[in-house]
N, C-alpha and C positions, 0 to 999 in steps of 0.2 A: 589625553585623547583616548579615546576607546569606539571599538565597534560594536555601534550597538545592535546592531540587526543587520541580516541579508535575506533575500528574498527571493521570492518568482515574484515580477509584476507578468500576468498571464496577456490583461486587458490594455488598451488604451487609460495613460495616467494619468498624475500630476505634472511627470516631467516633459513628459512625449506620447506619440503613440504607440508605440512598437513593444511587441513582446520584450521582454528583457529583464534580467539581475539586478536588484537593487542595493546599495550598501549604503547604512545609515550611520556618520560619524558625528559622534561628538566630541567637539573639540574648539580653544579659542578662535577668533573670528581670524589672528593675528597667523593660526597653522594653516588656515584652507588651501591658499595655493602650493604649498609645498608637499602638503601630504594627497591630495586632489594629482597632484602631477605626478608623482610618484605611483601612487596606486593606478594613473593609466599607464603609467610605463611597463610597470609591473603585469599588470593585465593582458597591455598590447605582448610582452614579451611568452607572457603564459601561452598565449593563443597561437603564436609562432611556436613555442612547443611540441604542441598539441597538434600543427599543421592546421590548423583553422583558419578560414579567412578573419583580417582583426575588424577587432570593432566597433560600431562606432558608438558614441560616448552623450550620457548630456548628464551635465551636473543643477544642480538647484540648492543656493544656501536658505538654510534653515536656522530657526533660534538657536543656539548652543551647538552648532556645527554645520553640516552639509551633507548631500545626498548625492550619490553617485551613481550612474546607470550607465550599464551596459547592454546593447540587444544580441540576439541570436537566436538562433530556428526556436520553434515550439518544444520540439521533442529533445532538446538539450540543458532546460535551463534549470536543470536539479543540477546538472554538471558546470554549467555555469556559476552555481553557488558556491560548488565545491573549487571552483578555481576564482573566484572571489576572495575564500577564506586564503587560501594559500597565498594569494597577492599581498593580505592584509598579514599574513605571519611570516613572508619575504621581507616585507614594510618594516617589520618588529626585527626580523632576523637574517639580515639579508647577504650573509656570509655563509649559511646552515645549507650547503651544496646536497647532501645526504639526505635531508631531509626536502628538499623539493624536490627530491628523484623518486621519494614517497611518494607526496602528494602529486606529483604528473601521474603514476600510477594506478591511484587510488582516482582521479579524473577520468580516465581513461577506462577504467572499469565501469566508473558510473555511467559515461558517455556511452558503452557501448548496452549498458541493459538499457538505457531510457531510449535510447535512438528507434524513432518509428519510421520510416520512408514513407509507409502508406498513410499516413498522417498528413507529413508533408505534400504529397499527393494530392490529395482530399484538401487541405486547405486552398490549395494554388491553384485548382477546377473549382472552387464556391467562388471563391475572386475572381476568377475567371468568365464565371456563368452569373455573378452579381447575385449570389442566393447567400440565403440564411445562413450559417457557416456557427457553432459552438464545441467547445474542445474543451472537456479535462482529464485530470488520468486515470478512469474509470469509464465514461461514455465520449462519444464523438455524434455529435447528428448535423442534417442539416434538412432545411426549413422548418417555420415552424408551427403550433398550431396542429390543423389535421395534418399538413404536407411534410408534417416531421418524421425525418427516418432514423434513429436510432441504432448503432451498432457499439457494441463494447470496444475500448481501444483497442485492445490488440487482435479483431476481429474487422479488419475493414475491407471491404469492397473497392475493385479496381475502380477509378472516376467513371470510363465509361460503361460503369457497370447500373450506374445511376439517372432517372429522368429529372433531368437540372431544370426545367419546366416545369415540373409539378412543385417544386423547393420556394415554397409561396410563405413570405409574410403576413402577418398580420398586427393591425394596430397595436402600438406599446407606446405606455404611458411611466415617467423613469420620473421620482417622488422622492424629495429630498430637503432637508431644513434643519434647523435644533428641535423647534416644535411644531407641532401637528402632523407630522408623518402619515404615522397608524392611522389618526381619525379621517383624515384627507383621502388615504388610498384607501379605505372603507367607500367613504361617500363616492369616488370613482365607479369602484367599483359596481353599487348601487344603481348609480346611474346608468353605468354603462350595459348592467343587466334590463334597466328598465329599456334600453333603447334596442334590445333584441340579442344582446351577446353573451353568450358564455364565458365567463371572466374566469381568468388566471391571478391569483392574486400570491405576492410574496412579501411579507414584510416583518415585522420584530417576534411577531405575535406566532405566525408560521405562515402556512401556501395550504392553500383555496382552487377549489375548482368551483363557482357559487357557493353552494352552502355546505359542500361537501369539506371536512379538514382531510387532506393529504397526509400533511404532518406536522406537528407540533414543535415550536422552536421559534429560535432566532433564524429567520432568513431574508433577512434584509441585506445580503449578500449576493457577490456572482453567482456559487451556488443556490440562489435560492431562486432566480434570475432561470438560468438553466432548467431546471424542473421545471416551472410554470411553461415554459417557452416549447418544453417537450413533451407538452398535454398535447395530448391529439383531441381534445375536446374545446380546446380554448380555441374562443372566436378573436381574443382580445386579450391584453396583458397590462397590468397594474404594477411597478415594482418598486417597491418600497425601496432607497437605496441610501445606508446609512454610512456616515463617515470614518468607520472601523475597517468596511470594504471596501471602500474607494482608494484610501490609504493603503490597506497592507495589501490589495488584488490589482485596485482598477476599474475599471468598466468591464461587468458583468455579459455588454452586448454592446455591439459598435454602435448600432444604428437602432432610435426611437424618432416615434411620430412630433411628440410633445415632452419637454420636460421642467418639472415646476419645482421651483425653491421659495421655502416657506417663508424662510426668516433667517438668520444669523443672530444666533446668542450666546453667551458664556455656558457653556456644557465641556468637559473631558477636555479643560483646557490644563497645558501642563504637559499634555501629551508631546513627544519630538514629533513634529509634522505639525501638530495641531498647538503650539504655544499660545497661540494670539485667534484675537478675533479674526485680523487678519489671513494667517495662515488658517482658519481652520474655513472661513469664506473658499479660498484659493482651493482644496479638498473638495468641497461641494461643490464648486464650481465647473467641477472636470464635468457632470453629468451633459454640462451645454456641448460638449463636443459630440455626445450624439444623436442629437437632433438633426435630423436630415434637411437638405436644403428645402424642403418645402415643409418643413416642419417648425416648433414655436419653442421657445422659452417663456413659462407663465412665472411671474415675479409677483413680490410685496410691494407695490410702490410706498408703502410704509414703512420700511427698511433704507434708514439712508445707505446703509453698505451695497446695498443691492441695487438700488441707483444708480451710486457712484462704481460699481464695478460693469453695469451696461452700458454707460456710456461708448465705450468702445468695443461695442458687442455687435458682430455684426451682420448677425441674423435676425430676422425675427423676435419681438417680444411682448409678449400680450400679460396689460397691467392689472391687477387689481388692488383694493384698497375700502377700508374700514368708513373714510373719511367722505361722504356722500359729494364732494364739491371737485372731489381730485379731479386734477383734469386732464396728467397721466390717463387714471384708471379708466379702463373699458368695463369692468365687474366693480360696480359697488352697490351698498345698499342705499335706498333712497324712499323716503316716504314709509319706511317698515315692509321694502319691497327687497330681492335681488334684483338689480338692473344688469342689462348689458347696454351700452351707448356707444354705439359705432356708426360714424358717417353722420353725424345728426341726431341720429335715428333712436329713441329708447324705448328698450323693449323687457317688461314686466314678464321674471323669468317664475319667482316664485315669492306668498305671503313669507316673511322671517318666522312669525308666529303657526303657521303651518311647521314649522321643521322644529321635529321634540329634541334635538341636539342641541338645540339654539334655545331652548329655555324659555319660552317668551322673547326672545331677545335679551337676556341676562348674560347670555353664555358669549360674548362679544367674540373668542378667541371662536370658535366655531362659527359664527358668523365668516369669520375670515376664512376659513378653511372650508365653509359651504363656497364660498366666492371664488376660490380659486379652484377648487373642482369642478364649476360651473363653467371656469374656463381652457380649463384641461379638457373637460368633455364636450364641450363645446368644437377645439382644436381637433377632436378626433370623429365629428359630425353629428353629436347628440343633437337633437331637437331641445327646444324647452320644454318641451309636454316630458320627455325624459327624466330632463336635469330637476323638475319640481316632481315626478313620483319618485326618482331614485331618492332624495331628499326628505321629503314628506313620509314617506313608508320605511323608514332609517331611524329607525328607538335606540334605546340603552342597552339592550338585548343584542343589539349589532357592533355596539363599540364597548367590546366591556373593560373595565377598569379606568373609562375616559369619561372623565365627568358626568358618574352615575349618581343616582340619587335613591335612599332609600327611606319609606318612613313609616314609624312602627311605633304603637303607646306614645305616641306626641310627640315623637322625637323623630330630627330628620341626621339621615348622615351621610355623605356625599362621600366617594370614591373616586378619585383620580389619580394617575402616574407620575403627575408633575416632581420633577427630581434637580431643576437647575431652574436657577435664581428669575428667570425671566417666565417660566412656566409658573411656578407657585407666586409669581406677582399676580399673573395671570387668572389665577383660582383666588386668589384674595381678592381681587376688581367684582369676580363671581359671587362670592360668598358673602361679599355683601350689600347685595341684593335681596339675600336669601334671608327671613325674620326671623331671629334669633333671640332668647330671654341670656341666654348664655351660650360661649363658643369653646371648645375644647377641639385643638389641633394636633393631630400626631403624625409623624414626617421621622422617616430616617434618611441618611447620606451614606453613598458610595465611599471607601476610603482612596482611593483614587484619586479626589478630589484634593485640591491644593486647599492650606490652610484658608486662604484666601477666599477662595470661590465657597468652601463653608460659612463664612463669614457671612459672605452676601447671600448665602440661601437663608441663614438665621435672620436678618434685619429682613429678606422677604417675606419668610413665616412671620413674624412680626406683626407685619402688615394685617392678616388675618384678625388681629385684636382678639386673640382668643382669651378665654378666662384660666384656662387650663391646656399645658402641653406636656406632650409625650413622646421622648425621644426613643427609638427601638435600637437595637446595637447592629443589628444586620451583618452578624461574623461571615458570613456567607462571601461578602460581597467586601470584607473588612481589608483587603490585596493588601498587604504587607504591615497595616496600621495595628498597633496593640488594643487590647482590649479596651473600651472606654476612652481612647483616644480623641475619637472624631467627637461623642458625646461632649468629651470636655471642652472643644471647641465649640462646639453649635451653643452650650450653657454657658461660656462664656459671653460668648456674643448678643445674647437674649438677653442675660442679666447686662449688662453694657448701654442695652434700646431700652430695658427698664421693667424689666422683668423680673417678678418677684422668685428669689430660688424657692419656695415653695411649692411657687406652681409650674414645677416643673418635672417632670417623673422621666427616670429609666428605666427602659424592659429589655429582655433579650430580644424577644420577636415582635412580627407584628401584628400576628393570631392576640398575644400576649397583650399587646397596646390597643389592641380591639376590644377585649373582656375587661380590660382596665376602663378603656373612656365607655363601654354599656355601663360599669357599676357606677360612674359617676353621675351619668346625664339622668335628667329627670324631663319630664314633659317641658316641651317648648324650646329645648337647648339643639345645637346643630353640632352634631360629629364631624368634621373635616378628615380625612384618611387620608393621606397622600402615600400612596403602598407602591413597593417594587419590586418585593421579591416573594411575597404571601397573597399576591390579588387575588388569584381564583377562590382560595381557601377564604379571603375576607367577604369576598362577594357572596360564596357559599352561604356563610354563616348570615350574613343581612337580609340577602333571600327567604331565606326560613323564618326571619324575624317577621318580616313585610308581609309574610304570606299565612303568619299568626301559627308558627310551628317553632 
């Protein structure tokens, strides 16, 4: 057995809603109960201590162990953590009197620097007065949009120091799947600019005020949720919400208008929390809790997971789907159109072929992700006159690194992220559409990834039928694997589907596997890129090609 992590859950979770401690054990299915009951013993006994009220508990088994939680105030649960650990080394050593006179002390310490009153104050007046209400340990605001007021934590204003009246929401749209995130909360966004709003956008790529970047990064997180929500310029909020943050934070923000799940596929499986398709469903799932009673869940009706996990869902849920006949879907395409068909009634939203993300219609995966942005914007009152300029006025320029296309001396070569087994099927359905004398693919892998889910990204590059491939080492991103590891797996598995080891090359990077597949191609042949940690730089250099520089 071991403890593998403890945590702040700040937001609404996996387990519950309530702020609280998390503690992630691993350990056989046959210890749960004993070591589960003990560690609240131990817990509940800490908390007597401490003179704390105790508290209360919710547990959730997981692949290779279990998860334990505990709640208590905001302003406490750094100290919460801290008497966590010490629960779990009373559990280890639970004779060692001298040394939990340490750690009560050393709790007590932490308890008393992290303790805010005025915190607690300000939270229990937003609940109070039903306003915007976001908290971490650097800002505190509440409403949001213009009506945000911002103050540093440890600078806060009495409640009735504040007009709880003016602490106004505004629309949020919460965006979540294995694929199509980015390109989805782009096209949102899009739309929702075309339908008159100043959009707040936060996602892998970073946060957006329209076309302004804020900042560059990963924030497809609470924090990244926060920022956008405390633009005083944003009409409207977009927030990309990725299953990294849901897991180790929560919910970024209690309450959204609409919230859409893409899809469910094999990505970052392996992870404790996220083992299985299963459990990693159950994670993205949490977004449906905050969607407001008058608000929607936009699903894949193509997704049997996503199906089978609404059936007992029971709010709101508005379908889309690929499949022109579905009879779920309210968004499909139909005749080379998007449709919406509600009550009867079908109503021609926009041409497929007007939208350059959609390829003519090649780009099938975009398709689906115009469709369900069509009803996410839709849920937050876009018109159609909207949802087809947000769409239609939406180039490669707008989603870069997502199914770009470049073509230069006869030669085309296409750029996308796709990084897990269901995405690069996806660009292979794409690619070959695309006419080709010859195919040359280059694709690296996270080492993160279990030997397994390698496997099946190999037999999906596969798919692509390229004449020549190129595997990059991506040490960057290499998390604990030795050099050439993952390579030996991915050439394993190729030569396996029937792949000649000739045609098969290692690089370090992907700058490297870029200047590799230019020396090879000649007019007529198609470059595949599947890049994740060199885009901007690979795009760079295509640009310049394309543009005869």
């Amino acid at each position: 057995m071991k403890l593998l992590d403890c945590r702040r859950l700040p937001g609404p979770n996996l387990l519950w809603e309530h702020p609280s401690v998390v503690m992630d054990v691993a350990c056989r299915s046959g210890q749960v109960p004993d070591i589960k009951d003990r560690l609240k013993r131990d817990i509940t006994e800490l908390h007597q201590h401490m003179g704390w009220h105790p508290p209360a508990f919710q547990a959730k088994a997981r692949i290779g162990g279990f998860s334990l939680a505990f709640d208590g105030p905001v302003d406490r649960l750094y100290a919460g953590i801290a008497l966590a650990e010490a629960a779990w080394a009373r559990y280890d050593s639970p004779d060692e009197a001298e040394a939990l006179e340490r750690a009560l002390a050393s709790i007590a310490e932490r308890a008393a620097e992290e303790a805010n009153p005025a915190l607690l104050a300000l939270q229990a007046a937003a609940l109070e007065h039903g306003a915007p209400f976001l908290w971490d340990d650097d800002e505190v605001s509440v409403g949001f949009g213009a009506s945000a007021q911002v103050w540093p934590s440890n600078e806060l204003p009495p409640p009735e120091a504040i007009d709880w009246q003016n602490a106004k929401r505004i629309p949020i749209a919460m965006i979540t799947g294995t694929n199509g995130k980015t390109t989805t909360s782009r096209m949102c966004a899009r739309i929702l600019r075309a339908a008159g709003h100043t959009v707040g956008l936060s996602s892998t790529e970073g946060i957006w005020l329209n076309d302004e970047m804020l900042d560059e990064g990963d924030y497809a997180g609470p924090g990244g949720a926060r920022a956008i929500l405390r633009q005083t310029g944003a009409t409207a909020a977009v927030l990309e919400t990725a299953r990294g943050g849901l897991l180790r934070r929560g919910l970024g923000v209690e309450q959204a208008d609409v919230a859409l799940l893409t899809n469910i596929a094999a990505d970052h499986l392996g992870d404790f929390g996220s083992s299985t398709l299963q459990e990693l469903l159950e994670v993205k799932w949490i977004i449906s809790r905050a969607v407001s009673a008058s608000g929607k869940v936009v699903l894949n009706a193509d997704d049997a997971r996503l199906v089978k996990q609404a059936a007992s869902y029971p709010g709101q849920v508005v379908w889309f789907s690929l499949d022109p006949n579905h009879p779920k879907a309210e968004f499909r395409p139909v005749d080379g159109w998007l449709v919406r068909e509600t009550a009867g009634e079908r109503q021609q939203l926009c041409r497929i072929e007007d939208i350059p993300l959609c390829l003519g219609g090649a780009a099938r995966h975009n398709i689906a992700n115009a469709l369900a942005a069509a009803a996410v914007c839709t849920t937050l009152g876009a018109t159609p006159e909207a949802i087809a300029a947000g769409l239609t006025g939406m180039d490669q320029e707008h989603n870069p690194g997502r199914g770009n296309l470049y073509q230069f001396n006869g030669i085309t070569a296409f750029v996308d992220f796709a990084h897990n087994p269901h995405a690069i099927a996806a660009m292979a359905e794409l690619s070959r559409a695309l006419p080709a004398k010859r195919r040359l693919l280059a694709f690296a892998q996270a080492g993160d990834r279990t030997d397994a889910l390698l496997r099946e990204c190999a037999r999906s590059a596969w798919a692509f039928q390229p004449d020549q491939i190129i595997i990059s080492e991506l040490t960057k991103y290499a998390r604990g694997r030795a050099h050439g590891e993952v390579f030996a797996v991915l050439q394993d598995e190729l030569q396996r589907c029937g792949c000649d080891a000739g045609a098969i090359q290692h690089v370090e990077t992907e700058l490297e596997a870029l200047e590799q597949a230019l020396e090879w191609a000649r007019e007529g042949d198609l470059l595949i890129l599947l890049v994740l940690g060199e885009a901007d730089a690979v795009r760079e250099r295509l640009t310049r090609l394309s543009q005869g520089r």
